[in-house]
MMTF fields as JSON, N, C-alpha, C and O atoms, coordinates in Angstrom:
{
  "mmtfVersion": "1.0.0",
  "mmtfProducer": "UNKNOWN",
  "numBonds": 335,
  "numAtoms": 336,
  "numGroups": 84,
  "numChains": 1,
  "numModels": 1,
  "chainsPerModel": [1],
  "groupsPerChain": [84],
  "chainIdList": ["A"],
  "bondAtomList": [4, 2, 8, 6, 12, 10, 16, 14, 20, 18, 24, 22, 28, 26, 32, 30, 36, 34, 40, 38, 44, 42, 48, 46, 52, 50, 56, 54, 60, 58, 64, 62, 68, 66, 72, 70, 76, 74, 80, 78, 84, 82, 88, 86, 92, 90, 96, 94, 100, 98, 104, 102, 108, 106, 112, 110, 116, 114, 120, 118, 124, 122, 128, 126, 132, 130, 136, 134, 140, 138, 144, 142, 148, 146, 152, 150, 156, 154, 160, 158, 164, 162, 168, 166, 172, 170, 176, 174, 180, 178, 184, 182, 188, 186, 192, 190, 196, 194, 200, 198, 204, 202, 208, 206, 212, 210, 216, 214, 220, 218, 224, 222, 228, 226, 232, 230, 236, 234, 240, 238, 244, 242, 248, 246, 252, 250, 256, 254, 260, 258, 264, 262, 268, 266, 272, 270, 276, 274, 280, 278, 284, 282, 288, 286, 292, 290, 296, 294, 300, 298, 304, 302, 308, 306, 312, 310, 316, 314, 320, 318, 324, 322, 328, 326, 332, 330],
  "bondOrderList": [1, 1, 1, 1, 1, 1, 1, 1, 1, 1, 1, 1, 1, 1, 1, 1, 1, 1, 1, 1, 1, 1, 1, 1, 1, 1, 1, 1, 1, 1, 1, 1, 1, 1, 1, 1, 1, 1, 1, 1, 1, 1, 1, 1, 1, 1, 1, 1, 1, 1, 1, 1, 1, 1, 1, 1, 1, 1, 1, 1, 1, 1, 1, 1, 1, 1, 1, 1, 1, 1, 1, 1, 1, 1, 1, 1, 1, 1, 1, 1, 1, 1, 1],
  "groupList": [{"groupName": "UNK", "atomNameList": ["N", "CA", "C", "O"], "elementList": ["N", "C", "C", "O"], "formalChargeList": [0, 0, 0, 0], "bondAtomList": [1, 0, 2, 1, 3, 2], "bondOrderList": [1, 1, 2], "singleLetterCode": "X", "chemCompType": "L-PEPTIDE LINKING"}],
  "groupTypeList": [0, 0, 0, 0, 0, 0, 0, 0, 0, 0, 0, 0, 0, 0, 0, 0, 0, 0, 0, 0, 0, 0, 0, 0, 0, 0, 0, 0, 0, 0, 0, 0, 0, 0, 0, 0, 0, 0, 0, 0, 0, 0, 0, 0, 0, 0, 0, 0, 0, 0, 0, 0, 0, 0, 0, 0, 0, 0, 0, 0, 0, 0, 0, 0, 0, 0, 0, 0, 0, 0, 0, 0, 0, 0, 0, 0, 0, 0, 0, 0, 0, 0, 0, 0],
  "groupIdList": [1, 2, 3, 4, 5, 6, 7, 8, 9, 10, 11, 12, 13, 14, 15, 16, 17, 18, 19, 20, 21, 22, 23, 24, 25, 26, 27, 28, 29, 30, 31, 32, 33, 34, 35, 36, 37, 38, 39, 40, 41, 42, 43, 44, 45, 46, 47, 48, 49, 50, 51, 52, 53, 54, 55, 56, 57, 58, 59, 60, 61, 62, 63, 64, 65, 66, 67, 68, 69, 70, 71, 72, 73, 74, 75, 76, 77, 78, 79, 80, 81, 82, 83, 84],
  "secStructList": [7, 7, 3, 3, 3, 3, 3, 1, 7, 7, 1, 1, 1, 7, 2, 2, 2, 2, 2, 2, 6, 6, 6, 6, 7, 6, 6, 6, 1, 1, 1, 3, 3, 3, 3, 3, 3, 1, 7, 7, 7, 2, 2, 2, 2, 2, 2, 2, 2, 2, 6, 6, 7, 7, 3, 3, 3, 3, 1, 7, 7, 7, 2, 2, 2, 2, 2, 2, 2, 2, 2, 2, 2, 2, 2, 1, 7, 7, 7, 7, 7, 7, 7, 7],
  "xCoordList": [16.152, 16.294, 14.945, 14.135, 14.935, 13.388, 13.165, 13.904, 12.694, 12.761, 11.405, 10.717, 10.997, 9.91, 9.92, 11.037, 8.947, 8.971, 7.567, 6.643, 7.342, 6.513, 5.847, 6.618, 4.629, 4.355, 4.446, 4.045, 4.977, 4.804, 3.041, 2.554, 2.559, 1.012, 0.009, -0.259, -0.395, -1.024, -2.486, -2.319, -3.838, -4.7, -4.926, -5.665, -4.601, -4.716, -3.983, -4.304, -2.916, -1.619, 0.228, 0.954, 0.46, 1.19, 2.531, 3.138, 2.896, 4.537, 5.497, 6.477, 5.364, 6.426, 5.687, 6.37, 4.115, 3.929, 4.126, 3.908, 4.481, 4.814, 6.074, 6.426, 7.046, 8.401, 8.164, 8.05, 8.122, 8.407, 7.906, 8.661, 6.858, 6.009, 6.995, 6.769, 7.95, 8.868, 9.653, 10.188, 10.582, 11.664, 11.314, 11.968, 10.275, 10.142, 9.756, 9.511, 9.788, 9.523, 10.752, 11.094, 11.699, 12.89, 12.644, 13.726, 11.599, 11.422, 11.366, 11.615, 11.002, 11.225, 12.047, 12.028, 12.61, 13.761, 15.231, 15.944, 15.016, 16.373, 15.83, 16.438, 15.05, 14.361, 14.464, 14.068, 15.206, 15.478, 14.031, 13.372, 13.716, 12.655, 13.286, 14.238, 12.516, 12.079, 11.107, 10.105, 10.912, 9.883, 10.38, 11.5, 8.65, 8.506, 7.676, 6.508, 7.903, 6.77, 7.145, 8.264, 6.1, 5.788, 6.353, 6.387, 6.638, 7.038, 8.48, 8.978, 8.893, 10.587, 10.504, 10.878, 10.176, 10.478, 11.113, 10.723, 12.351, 13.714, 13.043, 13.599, 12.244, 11.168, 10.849, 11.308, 9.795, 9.545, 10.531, 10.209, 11.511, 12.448, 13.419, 13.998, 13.67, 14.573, 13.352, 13.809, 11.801, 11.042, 11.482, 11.788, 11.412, 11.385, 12.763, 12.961, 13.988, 15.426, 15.903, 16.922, 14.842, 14.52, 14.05, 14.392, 13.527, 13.318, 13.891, 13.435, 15.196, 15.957, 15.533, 16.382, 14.553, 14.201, 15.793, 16.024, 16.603, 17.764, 17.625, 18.117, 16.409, 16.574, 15.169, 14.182, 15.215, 14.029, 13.977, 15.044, 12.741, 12.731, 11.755, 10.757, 11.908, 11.112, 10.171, 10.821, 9.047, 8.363, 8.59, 9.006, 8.36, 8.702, 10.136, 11.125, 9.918, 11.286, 11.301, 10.228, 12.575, 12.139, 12.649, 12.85, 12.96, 13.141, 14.26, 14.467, 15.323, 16.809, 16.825, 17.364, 16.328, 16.674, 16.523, 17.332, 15.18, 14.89, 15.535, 15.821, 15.686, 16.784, 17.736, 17.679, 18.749, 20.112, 19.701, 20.366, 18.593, 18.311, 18.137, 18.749, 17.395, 17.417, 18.498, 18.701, 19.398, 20.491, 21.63, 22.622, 21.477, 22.566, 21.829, 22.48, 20.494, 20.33, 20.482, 21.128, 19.815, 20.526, 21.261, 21.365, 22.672, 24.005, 24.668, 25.793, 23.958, 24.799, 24.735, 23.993, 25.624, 25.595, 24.975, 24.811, 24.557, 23.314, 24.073, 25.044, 23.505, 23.884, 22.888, 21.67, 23.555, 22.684, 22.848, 23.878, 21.942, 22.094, 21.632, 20.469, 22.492, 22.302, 22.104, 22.919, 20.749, 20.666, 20.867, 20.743, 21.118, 21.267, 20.32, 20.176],
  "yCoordList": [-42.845, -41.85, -41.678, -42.516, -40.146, -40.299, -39.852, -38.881, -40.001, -39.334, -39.555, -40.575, -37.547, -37.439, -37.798, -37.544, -38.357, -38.408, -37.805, -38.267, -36.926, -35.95, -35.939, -35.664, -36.176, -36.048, -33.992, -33.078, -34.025, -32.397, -32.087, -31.635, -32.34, -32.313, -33.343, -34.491, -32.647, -33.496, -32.545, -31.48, -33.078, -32.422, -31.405, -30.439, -31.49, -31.049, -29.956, -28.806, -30.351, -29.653, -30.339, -31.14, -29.435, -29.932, -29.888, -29.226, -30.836, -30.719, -29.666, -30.018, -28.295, -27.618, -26.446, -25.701, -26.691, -26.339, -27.094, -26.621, -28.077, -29.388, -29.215, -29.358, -28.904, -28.793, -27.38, -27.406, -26.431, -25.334, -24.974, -24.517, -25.247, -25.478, -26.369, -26.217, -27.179, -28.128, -27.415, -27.533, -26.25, -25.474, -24.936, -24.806, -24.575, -22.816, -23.104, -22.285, -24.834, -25.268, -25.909, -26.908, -25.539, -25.562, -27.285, -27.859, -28.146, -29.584, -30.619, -31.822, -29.926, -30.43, -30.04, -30.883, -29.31, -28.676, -29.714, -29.599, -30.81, -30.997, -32.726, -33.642, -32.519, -34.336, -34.115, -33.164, -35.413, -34.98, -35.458, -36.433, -34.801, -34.437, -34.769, -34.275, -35.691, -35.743, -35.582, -36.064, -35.196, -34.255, -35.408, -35.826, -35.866, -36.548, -36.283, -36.671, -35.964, -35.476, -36.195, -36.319, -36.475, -36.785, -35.711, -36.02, -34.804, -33.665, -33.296, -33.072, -33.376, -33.227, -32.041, -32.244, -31.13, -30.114, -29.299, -29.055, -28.826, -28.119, -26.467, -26.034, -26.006, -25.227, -25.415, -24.85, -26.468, -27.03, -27.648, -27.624, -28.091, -28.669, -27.525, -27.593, -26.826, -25.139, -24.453, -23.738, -24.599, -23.802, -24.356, -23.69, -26.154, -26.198, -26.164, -26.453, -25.744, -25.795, -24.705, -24.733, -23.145, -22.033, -22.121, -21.193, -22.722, -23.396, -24.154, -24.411, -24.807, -25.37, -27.025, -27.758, -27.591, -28.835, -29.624, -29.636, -30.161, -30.9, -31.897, -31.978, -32.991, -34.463, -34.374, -33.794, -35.017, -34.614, -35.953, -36.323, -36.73, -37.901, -37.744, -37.301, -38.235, -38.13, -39.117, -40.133, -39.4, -40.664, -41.005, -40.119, -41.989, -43.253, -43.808, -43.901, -44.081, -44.435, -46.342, -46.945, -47.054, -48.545, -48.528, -47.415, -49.502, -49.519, -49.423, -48.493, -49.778, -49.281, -48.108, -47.488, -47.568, -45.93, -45.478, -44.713, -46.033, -45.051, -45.952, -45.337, -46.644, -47.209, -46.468, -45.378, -46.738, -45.759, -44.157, -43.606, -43.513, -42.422, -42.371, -41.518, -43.162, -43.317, -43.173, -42.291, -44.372, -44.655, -43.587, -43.623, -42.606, -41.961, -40.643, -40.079, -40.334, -39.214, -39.473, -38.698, -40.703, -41.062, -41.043, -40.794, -41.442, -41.452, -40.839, -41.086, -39.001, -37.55, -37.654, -38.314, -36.894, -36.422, -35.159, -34.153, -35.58, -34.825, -33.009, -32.818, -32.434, -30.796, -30.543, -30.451, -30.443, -30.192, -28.309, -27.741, -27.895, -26.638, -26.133, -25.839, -26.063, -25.379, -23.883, -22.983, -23.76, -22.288, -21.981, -22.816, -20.974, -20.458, -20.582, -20.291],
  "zCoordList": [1.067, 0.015, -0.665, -1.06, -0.691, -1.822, -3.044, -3.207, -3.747, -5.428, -5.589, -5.555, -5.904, -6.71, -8.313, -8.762, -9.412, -10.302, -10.544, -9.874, -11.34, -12.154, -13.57, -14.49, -13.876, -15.227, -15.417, -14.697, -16.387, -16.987, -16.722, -15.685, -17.534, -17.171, -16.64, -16.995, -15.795, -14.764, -14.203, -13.609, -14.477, -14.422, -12.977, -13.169, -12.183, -10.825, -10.657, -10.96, -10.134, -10.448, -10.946, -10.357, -12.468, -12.706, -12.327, -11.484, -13.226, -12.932, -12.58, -11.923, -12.945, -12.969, -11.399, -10.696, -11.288, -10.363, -8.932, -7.816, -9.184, -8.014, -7.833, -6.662, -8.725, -8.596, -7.691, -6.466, -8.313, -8.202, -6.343, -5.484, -6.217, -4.817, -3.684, -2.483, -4.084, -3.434, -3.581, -2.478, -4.391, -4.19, -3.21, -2.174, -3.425, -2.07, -0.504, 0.382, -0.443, 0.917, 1.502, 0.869, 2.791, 3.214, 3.34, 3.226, 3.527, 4.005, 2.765, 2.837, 1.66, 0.331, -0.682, -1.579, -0.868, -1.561, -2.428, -3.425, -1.14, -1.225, -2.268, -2.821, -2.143, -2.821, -4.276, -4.95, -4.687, -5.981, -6.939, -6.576, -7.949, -8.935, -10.263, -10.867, -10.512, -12.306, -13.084, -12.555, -13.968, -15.042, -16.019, -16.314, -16.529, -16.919, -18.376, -18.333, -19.052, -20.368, -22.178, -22.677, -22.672, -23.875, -25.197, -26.388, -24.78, -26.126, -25.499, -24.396, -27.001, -26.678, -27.616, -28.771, -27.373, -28.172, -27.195, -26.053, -27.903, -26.78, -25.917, -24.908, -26.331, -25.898, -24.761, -23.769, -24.824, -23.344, -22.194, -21.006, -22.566, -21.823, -21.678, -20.593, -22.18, -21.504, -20.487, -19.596, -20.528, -19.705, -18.243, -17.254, -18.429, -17.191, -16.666, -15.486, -17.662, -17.042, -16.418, -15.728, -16.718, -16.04, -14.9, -14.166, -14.543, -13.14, -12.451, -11.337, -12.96, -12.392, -12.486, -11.98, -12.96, -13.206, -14.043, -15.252, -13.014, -13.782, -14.86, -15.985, -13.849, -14.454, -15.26, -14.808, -16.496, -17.38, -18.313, -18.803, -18.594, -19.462, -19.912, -19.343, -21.543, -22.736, -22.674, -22.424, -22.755, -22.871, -24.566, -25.313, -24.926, -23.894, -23.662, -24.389, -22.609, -22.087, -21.785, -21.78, -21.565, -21.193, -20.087, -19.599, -19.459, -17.648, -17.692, -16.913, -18.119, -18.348, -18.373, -17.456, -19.269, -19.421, -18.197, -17.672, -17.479, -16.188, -15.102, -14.074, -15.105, -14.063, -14.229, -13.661, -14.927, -14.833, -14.333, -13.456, -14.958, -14.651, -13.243, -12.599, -12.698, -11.097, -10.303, -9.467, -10.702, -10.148, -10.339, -9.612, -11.353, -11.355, -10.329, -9.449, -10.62, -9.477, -7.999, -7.294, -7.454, -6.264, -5.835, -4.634, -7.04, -6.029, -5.931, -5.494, -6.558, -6.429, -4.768, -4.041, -4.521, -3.148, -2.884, -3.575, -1.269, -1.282, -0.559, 0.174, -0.925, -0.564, 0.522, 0.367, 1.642, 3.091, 3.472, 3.834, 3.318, 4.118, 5.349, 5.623, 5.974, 7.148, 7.533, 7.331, 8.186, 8.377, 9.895, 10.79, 10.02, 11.733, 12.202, 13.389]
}
């Protein structure tokens, strides 16, 4: 199983362009993504929910928090699509 985890900003290229770049590729699409950012202002966290970014954590977080967070995205089941 694999899970991307994402800082929101990230000097290179960021987060919502890393997500967004993994939607539109049929080989990455399906890997689940977390967005990871320091500002909890509901602003920023609806931008990236326009994009479909589900799983989202506030820094700072402790290893519990992101454990469970792990563990609960992992053990969705996974949505396979098949194209002709």
């Amino acid at each position: 199983m694999r899970l991307v985890i994402a800082n929101r900003y990230m000097p290179v290229l960021n987060g919502l362009k890393l997500f967004w770049g993994m939607q539109t590729d049929p080989t990455l699409k399906g890997i689940p993504f977390v967005m990871i950012n320091m500002d909890d202002n509901r602003e920023t966290i609806d931008d990236a929910a326009k994009l479909c970014v589900r799983h989202y954590l506030i820094k700072s977080f402790n290893a519990e928090i992101f454990d469970t967070k792990a563990h609960e995205i992992l053990l969705q089941p996974v949505t396979v699509i098949l194209s002709e």
